[in-house]
C-alpha positions in Angstrom: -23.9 -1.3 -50.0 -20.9 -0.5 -47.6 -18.8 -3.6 -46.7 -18.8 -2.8 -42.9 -21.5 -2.4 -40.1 -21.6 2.0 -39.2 -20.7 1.4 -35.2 -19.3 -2.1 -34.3 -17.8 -2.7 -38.2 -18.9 -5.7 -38.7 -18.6 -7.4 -42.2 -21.4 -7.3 -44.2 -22.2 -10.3 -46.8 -21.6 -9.1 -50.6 -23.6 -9.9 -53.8 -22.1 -13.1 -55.5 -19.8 -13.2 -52.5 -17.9 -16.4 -52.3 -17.7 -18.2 -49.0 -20.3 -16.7 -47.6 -19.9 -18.1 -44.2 -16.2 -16.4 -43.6 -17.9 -13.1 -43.9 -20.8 -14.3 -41.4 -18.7 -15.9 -38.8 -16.3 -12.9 -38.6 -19.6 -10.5 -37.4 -20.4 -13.4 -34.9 -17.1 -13.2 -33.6 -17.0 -9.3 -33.2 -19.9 -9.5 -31.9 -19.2 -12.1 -29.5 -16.4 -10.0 -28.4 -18.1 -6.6 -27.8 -21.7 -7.2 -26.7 -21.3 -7.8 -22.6 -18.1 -6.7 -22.5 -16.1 -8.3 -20.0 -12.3 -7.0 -19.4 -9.5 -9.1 -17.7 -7.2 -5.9 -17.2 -7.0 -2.3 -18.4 -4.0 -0.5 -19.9 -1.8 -3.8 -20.2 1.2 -3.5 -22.3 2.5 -6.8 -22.1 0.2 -10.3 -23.1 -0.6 -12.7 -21.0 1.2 -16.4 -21.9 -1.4 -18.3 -21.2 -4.8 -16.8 -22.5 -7.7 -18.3 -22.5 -10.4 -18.8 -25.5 -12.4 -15.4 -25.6 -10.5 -13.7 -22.8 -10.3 -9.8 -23.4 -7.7 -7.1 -22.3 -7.6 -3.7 -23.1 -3.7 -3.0 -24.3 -1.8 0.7 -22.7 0.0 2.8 -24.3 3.1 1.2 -25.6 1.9 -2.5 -25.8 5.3 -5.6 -27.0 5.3 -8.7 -28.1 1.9 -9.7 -30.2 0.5 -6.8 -28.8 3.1 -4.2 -30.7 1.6 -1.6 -32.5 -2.1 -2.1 -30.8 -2.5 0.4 -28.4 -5.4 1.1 -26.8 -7.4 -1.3 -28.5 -9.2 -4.5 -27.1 -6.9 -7.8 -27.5 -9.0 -10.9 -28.1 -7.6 -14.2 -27.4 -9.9 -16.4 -29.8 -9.4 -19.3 -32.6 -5.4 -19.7 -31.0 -4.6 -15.9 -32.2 -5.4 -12.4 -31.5 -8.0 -10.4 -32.7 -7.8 -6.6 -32.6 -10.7 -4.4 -32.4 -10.9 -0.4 -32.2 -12.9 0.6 -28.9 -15.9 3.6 -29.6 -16.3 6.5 -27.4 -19.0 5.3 -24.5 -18.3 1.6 -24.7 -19.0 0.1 -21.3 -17.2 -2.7 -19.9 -17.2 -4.7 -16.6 -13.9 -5.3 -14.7 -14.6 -7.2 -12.3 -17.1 -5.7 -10.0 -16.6 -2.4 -11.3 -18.1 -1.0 -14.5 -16.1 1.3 -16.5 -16.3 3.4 -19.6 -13.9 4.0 -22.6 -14.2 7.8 -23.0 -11.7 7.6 -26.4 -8.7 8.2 -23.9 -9.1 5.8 -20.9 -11.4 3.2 -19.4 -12.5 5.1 -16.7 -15.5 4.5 -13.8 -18.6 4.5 -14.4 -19.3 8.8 -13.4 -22.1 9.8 -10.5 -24.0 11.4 -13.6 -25.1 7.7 -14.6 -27.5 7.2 -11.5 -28.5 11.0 -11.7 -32.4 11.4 -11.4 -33.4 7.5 -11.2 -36.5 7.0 -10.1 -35.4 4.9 -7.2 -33.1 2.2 -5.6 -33.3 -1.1 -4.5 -30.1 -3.0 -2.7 -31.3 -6.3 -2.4 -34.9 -5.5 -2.6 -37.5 -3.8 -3.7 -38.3 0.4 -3.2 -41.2 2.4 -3.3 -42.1 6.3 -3.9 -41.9 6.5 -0.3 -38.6 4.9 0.1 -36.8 5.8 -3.2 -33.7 4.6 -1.4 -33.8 0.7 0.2 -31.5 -1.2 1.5 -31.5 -4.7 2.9 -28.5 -6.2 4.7 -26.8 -6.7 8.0 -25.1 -2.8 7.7 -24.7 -0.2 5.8 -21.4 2.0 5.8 -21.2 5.5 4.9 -17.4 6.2 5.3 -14.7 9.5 4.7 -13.2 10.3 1.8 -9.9 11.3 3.4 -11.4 13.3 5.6 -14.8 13.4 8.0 -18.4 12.8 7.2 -21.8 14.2 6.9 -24.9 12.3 6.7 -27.7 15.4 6.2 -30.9 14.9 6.4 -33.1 18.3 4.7 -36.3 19.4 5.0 -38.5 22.2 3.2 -40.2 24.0 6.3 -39.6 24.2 10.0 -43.1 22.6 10.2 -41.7 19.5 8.2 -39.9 16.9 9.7 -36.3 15.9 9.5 -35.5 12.7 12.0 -34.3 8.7 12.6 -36.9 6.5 13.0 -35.8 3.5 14.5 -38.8 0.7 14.2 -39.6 -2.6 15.2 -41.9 -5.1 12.6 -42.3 -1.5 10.8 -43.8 0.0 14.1 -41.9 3.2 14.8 -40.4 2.8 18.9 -38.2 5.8 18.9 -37.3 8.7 16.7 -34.4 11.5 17.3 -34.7 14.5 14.7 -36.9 17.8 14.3 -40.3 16.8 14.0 -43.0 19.7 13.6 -41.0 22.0 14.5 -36.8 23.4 14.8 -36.5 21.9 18.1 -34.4 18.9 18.4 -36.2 16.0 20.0 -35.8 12.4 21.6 -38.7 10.8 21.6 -40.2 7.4 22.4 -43.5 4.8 22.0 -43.9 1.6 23.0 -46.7 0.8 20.2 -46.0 3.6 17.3 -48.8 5.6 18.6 -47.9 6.6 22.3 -45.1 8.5 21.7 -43.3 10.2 25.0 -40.5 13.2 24.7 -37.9 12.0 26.6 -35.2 15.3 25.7 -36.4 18.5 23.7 -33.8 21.0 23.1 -34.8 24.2 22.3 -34.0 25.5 18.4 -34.1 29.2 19.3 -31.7 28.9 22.2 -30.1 25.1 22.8 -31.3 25.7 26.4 -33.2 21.9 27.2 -37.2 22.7 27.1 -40.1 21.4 28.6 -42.1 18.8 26.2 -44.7 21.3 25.7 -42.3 24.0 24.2 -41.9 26.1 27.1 -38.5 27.0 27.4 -36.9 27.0 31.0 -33.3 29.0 30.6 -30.6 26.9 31.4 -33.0 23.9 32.9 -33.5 20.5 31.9 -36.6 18.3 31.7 -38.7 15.9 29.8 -39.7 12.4 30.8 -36.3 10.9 31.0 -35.1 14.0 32.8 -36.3 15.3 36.9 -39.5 17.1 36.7 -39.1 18.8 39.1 -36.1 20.3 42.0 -37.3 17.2 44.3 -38.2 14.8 41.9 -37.1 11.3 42.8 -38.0 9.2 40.2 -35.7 5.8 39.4 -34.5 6.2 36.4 -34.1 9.8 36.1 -31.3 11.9 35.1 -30.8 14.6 37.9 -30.1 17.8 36.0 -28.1 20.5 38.2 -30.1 22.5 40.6 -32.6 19.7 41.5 -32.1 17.8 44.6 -32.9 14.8 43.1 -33.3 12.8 46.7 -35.3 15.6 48.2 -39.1 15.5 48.8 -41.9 17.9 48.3 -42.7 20.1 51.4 -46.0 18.8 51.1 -44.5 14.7 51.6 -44.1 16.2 55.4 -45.9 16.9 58.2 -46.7 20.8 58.7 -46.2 20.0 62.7 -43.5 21.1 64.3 -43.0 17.5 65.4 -40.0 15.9 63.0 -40.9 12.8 64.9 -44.4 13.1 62.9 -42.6 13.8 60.0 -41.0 10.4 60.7 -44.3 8.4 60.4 -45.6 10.2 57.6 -43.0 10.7 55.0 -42.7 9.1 52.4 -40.0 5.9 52.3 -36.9 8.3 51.7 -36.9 12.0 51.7 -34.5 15.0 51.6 -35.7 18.6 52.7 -34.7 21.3 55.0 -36.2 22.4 58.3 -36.6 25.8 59.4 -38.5 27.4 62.3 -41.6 27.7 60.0 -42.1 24.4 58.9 -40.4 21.7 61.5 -39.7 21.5 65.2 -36.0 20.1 66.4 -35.0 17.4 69.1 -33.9 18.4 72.7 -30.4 20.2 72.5 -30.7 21.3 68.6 -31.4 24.9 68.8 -33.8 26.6 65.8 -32.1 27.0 62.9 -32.1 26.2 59.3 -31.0 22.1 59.1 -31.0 19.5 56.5 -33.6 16.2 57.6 -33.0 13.0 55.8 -35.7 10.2 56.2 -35.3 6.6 55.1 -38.0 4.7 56.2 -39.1 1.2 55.5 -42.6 1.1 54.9 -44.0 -2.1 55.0 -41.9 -3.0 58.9 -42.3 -0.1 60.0 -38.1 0.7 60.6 -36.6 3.1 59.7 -33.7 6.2 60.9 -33.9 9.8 60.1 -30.5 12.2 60.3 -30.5 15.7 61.3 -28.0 18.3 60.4 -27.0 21.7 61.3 -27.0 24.4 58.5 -25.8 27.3 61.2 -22.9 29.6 60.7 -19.5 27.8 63.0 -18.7 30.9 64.1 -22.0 31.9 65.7 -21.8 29.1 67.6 -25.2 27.6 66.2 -25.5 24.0 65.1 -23.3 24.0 62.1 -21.7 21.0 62.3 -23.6 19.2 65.1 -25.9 15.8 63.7 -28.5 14.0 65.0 -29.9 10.9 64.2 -32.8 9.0 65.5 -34.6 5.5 65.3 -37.9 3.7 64.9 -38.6 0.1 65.5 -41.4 -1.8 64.5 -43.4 1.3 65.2 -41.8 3.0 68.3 -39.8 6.2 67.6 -36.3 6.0 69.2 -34.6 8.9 71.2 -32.4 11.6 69.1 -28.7 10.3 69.3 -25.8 12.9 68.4 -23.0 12.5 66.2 -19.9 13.6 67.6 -17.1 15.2 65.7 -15.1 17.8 66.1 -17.1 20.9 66.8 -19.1 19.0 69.9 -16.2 16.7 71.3 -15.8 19.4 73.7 -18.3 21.2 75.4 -21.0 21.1 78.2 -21.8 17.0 79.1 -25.2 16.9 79.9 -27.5 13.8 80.1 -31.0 12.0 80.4 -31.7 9.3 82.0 -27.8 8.5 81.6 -27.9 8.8 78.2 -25.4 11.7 77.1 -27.3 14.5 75.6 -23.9 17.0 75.4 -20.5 17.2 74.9 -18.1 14.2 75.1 -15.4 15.9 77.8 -16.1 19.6 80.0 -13.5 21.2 81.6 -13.0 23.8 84.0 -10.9 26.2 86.3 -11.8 28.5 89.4 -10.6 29.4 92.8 -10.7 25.6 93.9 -8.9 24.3 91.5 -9.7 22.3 87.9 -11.6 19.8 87.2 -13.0 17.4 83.9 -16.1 15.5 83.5 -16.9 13.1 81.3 -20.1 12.0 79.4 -20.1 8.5 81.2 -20.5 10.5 84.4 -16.8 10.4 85.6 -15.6 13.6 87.2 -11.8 14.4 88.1 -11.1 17.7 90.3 -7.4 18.9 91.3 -5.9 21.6 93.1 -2.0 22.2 94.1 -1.8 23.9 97.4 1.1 25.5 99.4 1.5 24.4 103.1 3.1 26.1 106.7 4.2 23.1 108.2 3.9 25.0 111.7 0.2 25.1 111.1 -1.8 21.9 112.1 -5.0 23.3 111.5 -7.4 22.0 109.4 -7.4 22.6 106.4 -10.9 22.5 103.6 -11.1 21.9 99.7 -14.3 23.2 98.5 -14.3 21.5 94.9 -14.1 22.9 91.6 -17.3 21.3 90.4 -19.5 19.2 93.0 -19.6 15.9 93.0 -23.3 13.7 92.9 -22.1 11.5 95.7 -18.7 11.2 97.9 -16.0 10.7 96.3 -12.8 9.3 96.2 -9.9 11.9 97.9 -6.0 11.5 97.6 -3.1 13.7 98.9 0.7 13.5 97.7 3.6 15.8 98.8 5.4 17.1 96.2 9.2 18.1 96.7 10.3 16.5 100.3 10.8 13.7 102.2 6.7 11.4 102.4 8.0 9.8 105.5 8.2 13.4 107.3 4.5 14.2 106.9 1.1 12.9 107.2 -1.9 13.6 105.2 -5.5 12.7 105.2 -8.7 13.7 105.2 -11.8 14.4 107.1 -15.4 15.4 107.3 -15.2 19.2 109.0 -18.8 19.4 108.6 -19.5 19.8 105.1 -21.0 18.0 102.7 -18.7 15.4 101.2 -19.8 15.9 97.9 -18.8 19.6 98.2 -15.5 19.4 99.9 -12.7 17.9 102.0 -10.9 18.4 105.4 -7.4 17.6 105.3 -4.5 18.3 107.6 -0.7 17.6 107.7 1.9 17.6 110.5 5.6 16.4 110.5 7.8 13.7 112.0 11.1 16.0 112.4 12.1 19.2 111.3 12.3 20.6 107.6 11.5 23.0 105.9 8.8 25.9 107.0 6.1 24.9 103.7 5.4 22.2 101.2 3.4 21.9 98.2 0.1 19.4 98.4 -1.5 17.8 95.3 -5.4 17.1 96.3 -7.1 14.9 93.9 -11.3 13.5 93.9 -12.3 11.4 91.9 -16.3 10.2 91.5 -19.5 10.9 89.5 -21.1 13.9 88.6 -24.4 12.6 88.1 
């Protein structure tokens, strides 16, 4: 019989051995060195001074001190002395949290090949064939390996399904992946079994497809998405080329009343008008226009703006807005916006409310003249005078007047105190023109220069 145990060499007891119980105690003691192995260090060339009873380090290359002349060996601090044993090839040892293996050159980490084909994995509980791979805690953390990171998730067919379920109590609520198909999906369910596509983009093509598959090039829909170029859903992400705000032709009245349209849109609306399918306030001529409606339903209120699509330099609407009222069911009048392209123009009115321009202004044979939208109406005219001739002289106005207005006469260029000047009715109408005369106090020149002014209303 050999004296020593084949792998871990421990002692064997002997026929007619003496002291039986040396022999026996030393195979406890290697035994209660290598079975659960437990490191302190790795590769340690110098010993520890204060070791403790069955403490274990594995020695370098070039250990000192007690250790000389043990490399790579395990150092056992036990019965006040070390104890020396030889390390096989495939030992395993824990250092700490790690586990590590003596592969006759070096206690190395435990390699990936020792998990290799498991049947499954439970971190802190329990797996299944389903779930091979479980994990409870607070996170999980994939991380780099001095570089980026993948996490891939495979499947066989396109048919199969690749995808993150995200669940509540074990009741899926949403899922992002490939499901049934290539195309990427986001989907959601507020049970587990009503599931909605909020986002499906298109395998073939990344182009953004409709739930059922059809493909729309370059469009985006699905429930989370506009449905359609006026859809105005809360909530929903306006993709480009849908208006979003706008309404259905069908939300408005075929008249060609936009007042109608008024009553019977819907709260707030968004389309555009043309000759075929909506009529246009006094002083908005036909052309293509945007009509916005906000409307409070329940009151009754509301305001709707109109706005001019026209070419500026055709002289159509472009530019020119409208907006118009309704209170507690009446429809207000249309009201413009002014701005640059209708400051100036032709004033016009009804019933004293301006319906035109803010300021017109003119010239002719008579002389100049500005009216206002207010109703105010200025007319000028600088005349030449024969101071010889004390005839009467008429000013047919520039623009008429609605009623008499107010006439004033200045010299210009000579002495006030040498002339005279007023006016006079010659017989026509007041509101069309003005008599005035001059004549002189003492001699001066043969002419002078006469600025007429009227001021009054032209409606």
């Amino acid at each position: 019989m050999p004296e020593f145990s084949a792998r871990l060499s421990l002692p064997y007891i002997q026929a007619a051995q003496a002291q039986k119980h040396v022999t026996h105690n030393e195979a406890i003691e290697r035994l209660d060195v290598v079975v659960q192995l437990v490191l302190q260090d790795i590769e340690v060339n110098t010993p520890p001074s204060l070791p403790q009873d069955g403490q274990i380090w594995a020695t370098g290359g070039a250990p000192s001190g007690a250790w000389v002349g043990q490399p790579d060996r395990l150092a056992v601090w036990v019965n006040n002395g070390w104890l020396f044993i030889t390390p096989n090839q495939g030992w395993q040892a824990t250092l700490g949290a790690e586990i590590r293996i003596w592969d006759g050159n070096a206690w190395v980490s435990q390699p990936a090949g020792a998990l290799t084909n498991v049947t499954g994995i439970g971190v802190n509980t329990g797996f299944d064939m389903i779930n091979r791979l479980s994990v409870a805690s607070e996170a999980s953390l994939f991380s780099h390996d001095g570089a980026g990171h993948q996490l891939k998730i495979n499947k066989q067919g396109g048919t199969d399904t690749a995808s993150l379920l995200f669940q509540t109590g074990f009741s899926g609520r949403a899922e992002i992946g490939t499901a049934g198909n290539d195309d990427f999906t986001v989907k959601v369910s507020p049970d587990g079994g009503t599931w909605y596509d909020a986002l499906q983009v298109a395998g073939t093509s990344g182009a953004v497809s409709m739930p059922n598959g059809v493909e729309i090039a370059g469009s985006v829909t699905g429930t989370a998405i506009t449905q359609t170029p006026v859809d105005s859903t809360p909530g929903r992400l306006l993709k480009v080329g849908d208006f979003g705000l706008g309404r259905a032709e069908s939300d408005f009245s075929a008249s060609a009343d936009l007042d109608i349209d008024f009553r019977n849109a819907v709260s707030f609306g968004l389309r555009t008008v043309t000759d075929a399918n909506g009529g246009y306030p006094a002083g908005f001529a036909s052309n293509a226009s945007a009509l916005a409606v906000l409307r409070a339903a329940s009151d009754n209120r509301g305001v709707q703006v109109l706005h001019g699509l026209g070419a500026v330099a055709s002289g159509s609407d472009a530019g020119l807005a409208m907006r118009a009222f309704r209170n507690d069911g009446t429809d207000g009048a249309w009201q413009v916006f002014y701005n640059t392209h209708n400051v100036l123009g032709t004033v016009a009115q009804t019933g004293g409310v301006p319906t035109g321009a803010l300021i017109e202004s003119g010239s002719n044979g008579n002389g100049h003249y500005v009216r206002f939208a207010d109703g105010t109406q200025i007319c000028t005219r600088s005349v030449t005078h024969d101071l010889d001739d004390l005839e009467a002289q008429v000013w047919a106005f520039p623009a008429s007047f609605a009623s008499t207005p107010v006439a004033s006469f200045a010299v210009i260029g000579t002495s006030a105190a040498a002339l005279e000047a007023w006016g006079q009715n010659g017989g026509t109408a007041w509101a069309e023109a003005v008599e005035w005369r001059t004549r002189h106090r003492s001699a001066l020149s043969n002419t002078i220069e006469v600025q007429l002014t009227a001021t009054g209303r032209w409606f």
